[in-house]
N, C-alpha and C positions, 0 to 999 in steps of 0.2 A: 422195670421197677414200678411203673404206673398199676396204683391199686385201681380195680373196677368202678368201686364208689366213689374216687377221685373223677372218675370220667363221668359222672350227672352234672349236670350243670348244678350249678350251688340252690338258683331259684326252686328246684326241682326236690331237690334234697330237702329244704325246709316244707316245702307243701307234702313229702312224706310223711313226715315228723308232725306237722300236722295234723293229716287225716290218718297218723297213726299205723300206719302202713309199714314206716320205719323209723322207730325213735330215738332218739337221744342215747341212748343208753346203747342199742346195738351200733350206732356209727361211732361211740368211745370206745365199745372193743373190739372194732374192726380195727381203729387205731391203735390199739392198744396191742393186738396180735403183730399188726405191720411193725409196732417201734420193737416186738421181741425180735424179730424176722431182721430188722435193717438196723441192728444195733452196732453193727460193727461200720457202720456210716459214720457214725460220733454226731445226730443232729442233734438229739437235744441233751440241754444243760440242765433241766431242772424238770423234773416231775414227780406230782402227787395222785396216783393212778384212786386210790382212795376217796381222797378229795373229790376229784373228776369224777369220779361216781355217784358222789354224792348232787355234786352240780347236776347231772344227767338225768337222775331221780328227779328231780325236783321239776327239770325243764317239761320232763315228758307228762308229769303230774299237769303241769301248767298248760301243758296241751291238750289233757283231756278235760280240764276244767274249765279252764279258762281262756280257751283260743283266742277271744278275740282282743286280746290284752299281752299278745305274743309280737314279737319283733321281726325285720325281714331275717335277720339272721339264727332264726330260733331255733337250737341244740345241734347246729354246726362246730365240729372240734378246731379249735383254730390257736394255730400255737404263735407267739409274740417273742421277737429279739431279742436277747437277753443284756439288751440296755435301756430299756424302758420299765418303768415301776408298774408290778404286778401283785394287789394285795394278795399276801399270804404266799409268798413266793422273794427268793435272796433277789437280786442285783448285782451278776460282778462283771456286765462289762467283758468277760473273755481275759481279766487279768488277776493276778494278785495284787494288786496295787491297792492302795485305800481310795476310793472314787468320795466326788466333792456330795454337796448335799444336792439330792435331785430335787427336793420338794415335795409334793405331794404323794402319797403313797402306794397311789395311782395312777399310772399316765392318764392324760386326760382321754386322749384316744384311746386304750384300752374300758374304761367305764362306759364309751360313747359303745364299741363292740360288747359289753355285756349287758347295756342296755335296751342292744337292738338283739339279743338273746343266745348273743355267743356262749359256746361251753371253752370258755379260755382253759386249755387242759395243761401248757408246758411252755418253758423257756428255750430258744433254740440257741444251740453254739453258735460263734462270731468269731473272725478274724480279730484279734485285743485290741480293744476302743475303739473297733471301726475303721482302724490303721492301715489297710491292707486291702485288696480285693482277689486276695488267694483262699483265703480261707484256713490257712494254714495257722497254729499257734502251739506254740511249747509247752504252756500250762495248761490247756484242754486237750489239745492232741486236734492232729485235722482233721477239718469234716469232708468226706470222699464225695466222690462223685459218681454218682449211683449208676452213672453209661460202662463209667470204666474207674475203679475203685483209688488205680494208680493215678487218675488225673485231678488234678484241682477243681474242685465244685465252686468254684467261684465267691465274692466276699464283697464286702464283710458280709451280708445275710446271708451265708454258707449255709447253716442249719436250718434256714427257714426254708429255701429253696429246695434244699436235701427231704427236709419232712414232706413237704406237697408230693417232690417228684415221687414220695417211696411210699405214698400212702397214710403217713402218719399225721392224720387231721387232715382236712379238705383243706383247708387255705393258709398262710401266713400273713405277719403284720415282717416288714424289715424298717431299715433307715437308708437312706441314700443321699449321704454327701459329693460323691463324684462319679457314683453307679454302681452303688451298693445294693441296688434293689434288682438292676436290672442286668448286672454280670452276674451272679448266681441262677437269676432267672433262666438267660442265653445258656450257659454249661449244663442246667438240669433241662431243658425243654420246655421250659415252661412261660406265661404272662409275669410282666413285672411291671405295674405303674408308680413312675413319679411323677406325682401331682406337683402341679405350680408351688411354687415358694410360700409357705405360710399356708396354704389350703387345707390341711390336716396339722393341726396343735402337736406342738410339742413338748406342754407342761408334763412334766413327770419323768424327763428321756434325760441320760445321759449324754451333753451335747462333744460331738467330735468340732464341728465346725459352726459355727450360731450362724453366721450369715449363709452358710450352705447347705445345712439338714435339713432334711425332708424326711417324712415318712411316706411308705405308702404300702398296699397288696402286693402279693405271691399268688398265685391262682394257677389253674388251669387253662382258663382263658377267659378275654376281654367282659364278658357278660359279668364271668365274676370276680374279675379285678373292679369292676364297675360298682355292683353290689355292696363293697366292701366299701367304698371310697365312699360311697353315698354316707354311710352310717359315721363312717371317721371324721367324714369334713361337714356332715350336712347341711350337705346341699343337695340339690335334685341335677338331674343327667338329660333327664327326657327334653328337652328343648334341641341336645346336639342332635345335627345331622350332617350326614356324609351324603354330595354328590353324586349321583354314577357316572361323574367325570373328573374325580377328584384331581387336581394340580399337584405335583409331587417335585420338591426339588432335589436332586444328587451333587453332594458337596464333591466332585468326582478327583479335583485337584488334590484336594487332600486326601482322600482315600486311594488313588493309584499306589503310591510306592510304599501302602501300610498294609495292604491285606497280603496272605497267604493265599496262594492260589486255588485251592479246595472252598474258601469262602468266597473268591471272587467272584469263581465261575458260577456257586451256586445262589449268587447274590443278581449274577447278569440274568440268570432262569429267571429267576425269582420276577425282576424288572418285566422282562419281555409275557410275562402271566399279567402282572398287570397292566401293562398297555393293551393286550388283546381281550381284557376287562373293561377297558374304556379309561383308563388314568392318560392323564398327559403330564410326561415325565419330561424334565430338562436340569441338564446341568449348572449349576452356577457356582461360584469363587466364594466361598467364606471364609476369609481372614482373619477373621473373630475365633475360626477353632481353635489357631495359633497363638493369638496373644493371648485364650482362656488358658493353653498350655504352658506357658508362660509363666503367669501370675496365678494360678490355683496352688502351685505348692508353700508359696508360701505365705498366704492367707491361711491357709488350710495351718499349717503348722504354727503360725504365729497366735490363733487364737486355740490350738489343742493345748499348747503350751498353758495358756493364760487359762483355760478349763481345769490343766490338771499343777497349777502352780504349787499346791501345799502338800501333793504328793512328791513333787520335782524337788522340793525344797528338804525333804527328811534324808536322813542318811541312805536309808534303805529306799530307794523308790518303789522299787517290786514291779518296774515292768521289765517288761523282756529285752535285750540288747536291740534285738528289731525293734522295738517301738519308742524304747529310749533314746535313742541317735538321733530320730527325726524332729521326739518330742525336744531335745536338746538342743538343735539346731533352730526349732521355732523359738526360745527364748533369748535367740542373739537375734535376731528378726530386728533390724529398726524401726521405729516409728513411720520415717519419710518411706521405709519399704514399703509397710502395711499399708500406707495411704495408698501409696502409686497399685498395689492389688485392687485398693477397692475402687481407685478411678478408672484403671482397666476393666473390671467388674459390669462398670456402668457401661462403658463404650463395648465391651461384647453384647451387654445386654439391647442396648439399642440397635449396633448392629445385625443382631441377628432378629430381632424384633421387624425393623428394617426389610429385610431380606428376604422374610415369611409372609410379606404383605400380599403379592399375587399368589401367594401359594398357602394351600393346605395343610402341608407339613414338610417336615425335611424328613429324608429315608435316607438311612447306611445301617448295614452289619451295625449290631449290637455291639461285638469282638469281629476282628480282622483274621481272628486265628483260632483255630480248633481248642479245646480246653485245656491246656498244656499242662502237663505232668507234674507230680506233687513234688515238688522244690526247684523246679526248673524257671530256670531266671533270665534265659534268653529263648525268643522263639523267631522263626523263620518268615519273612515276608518277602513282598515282590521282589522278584529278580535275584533270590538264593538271601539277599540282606540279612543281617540279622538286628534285632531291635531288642529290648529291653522288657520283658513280660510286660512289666508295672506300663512302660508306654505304649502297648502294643495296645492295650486293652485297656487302660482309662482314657487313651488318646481319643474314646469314641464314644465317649459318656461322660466325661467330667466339665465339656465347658458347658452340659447343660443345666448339670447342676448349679454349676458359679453363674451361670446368666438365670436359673429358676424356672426356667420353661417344663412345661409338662413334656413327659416324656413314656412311651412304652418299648417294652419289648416283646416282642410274638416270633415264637417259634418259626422257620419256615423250611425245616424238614431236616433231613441227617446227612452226616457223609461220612463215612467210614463207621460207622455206626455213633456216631456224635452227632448231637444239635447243633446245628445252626441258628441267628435269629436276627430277627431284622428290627432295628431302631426305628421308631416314627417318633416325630417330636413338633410339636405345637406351637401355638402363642401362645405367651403369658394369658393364664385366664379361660384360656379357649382349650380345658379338660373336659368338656362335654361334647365339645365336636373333636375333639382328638379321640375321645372314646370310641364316637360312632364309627369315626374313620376307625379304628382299629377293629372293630364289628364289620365293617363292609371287606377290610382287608385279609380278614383271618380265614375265611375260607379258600381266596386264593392265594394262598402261601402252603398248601396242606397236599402233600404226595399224593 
């Protein structure tokens, strides 16, 4: 499902566009060919093919006139969430529901991308309010998984993932409150960055969680999940560097009795590549995954609740029984509850802060388990076990969102014809050397 033009590097694609070689205008209907081709995918919610032509016109005009007043991202098609504000384009969130007021009519980070010369062309489908990491939803319909159509593409940025992997626009924006950016990414094959907590704005976004959303890149890889994040968060990257003996630590306690054997085995390959690269790998005890596991649910639902209060409060709410239950349950939440989450909050944060001091980053499986099938609610782990989809698979991404740490996911190969992908995760702050390390590490992860 990987289109050709997805496989240049994004750098590479703008200096086309540029020297005119390949403009704006042919890489929107190369896009435009792949969304007729992958339309039974369900990724995007909202496009103006028109519109987007007209954007394209204009970019390419600017490139022959005016090059040097062009952006790093100039007349890249790159499609955004469909819970962030996009002028000239709806907002619904992935639900029927009335959503609160977002503000400005803009996300802030989408202006900061059409500033740096994106061709923002479309909104992508979502798992309803970001509720979810199946991707699955009753009012949109699911977004498939482009390996294997029957399997879940992963969530909430289901659609965003689904567009890269099928070619439609080079890159995505998603949100990642517990690994929303980076379990879509792991099922389609592809990079997913969440940056540090607060490193990329989220005026203008539909908030799932305020103390745990993040936005970040969908990409092909590291170079141009990098790319992306420079223009969103601006900042500069060129200072991180990676080691050729980078320290890696393996949370191993807790990962033994969660993975599926197909990921374990090809997660131990995986390890023994990088030590005969020069890494020094070692086990250590993070206790902190467990009390993030703990306390994320209902932090997480206590403040969705308080986002979507005045829709909760109408006869009709309009969301789906799956997302009403939970949002219902965060509104009996107590006060002395939410405390004790956000003091847990602090002490996972320091302890893992902690923890990552002799090391470079911590490495595990993105998901513990293969992309499991569209409505399947239990999946198979160590030792025949079986676990709980929702735990299998946030259990490996979501304390890093509630502690804010940068976080990537990169591809590191297939198995049964599915991706696999391996987590690396950072200090707070330290998203330029977690890049680089993700640069030094992307080659060897690659069949």
């Amino acid at each position: 499902m990987f289109s050709p033009v997805a496989s240049i590097p994004l750098r590479q694609q703008v200096a086309r566009v540029l020297d005119q070689s390949m403009g704006a205008q042919a890489l929107l209907e190369h896009t435009h060919a792949r969304a007729l081709a992958c339309q039974d995918l369900n990724a995007l919610a909202h496009v103006d093919w028109d519109a987007a032509r007209l954007q394209a016109r204009q970019l390419d005009r600017q490139a022959r006139e005016a090059p040097g007043t062009c952006g790093p991202l100039h007349g890249l098609p790159i499609s955004i969430k469909d819970l962030f504000n996009v002028a000239g384009m709806p907002t619904r969130g992935g639900t029927r529901a009335a959503l609160p007021d977002l503000g400005p009519p803009e996300a802030e980070l989408v202006s900061r991308l059409r500033a740096g010369g994106a061709l923002i062309f479309a909104k992508t489908n979502m798992h309803e309010l970001a509720l979810g990491a199946t991707g699955e939803n009753v009012w949109t319909g699911d977004v498939k998984n482009p390996f294997d159509p029957a399997r879940q593409a992963g969530g909430s940025s289901s659609g965003a993932a689904v567009a890269v992997a099928s070619g439609i626009g080079v890159a995505a924006v998603g949100s990642d409150t517990g690994g929303s950016v980076r379990i879509p990414a792991a099922f389609c094959g592809l990079t997913g960055f969440k940056p540090t907590y607060e490193a990329v704005p989220l005026a203008g976004a539909l908030y799932l969680s305020f103390t745990c959303d993040h936005a970040g890149p969908i990409a092909p890889g590291v170079d141009d999940c990098t790319l992306l994040f420079e223009v969103m968060a601006g900042r500069r990257t060129q200072h991180g560097q990676a080691g050729h003996r980078p320290r890696l630590a393996v949370p191993r306690a807790w990962l033994a009795p969660r993975m599926a054997d197909p990921v374990a085995q090809a997660f131990e390959r995986r390890l023994a590549a990088l030590r005969a690269a020069g890494a020094w790998i070692e086990d250590v005890d993070l206790p902190q995954l467990a009390l993030a596991w703990e306390q994320y649910t209902p932090l997480v639902r206590a403040e969705a609740a308080w986002v979507h209060r005045a829709a909760l409060a109408a006869d009709d709410p309009g969301f789906s029984e799956l997302v009403l239950g939970p949002l219902k349950a965060g509104t009996a939440i107590s006060a002395s509850t939410y405390i004790d989450a956000l003091r847990a909050r602090e002490a996972v944060r320091a302890g893992l802060g902690a923890a990552l001091r002799p090391f470079d980053a911590i490495v595990l499986p993105t998901s513990p388990v293969l992309p499991p099938l569209r409505g399947q609610t239990e999946v198979e782990v160590a030792g025949g076990r079986m676990m709980s989809t929702r735990e299998a698979v946030l259990g490996q991404t979501l304390a890093f969102s509630f502690a804010g740490l940068p976080a990537l996911a990169l591809p590191m190969g297939m198995v049964a014809g599915l991706p696999v992908s391996l987590q690396v995760v950072g200090a707070a702050q330290a998203d330029a050397h977690l890049l680089a390390l993700g640069r030094w590490l992307e080659p060897l992860l690659r069949d």
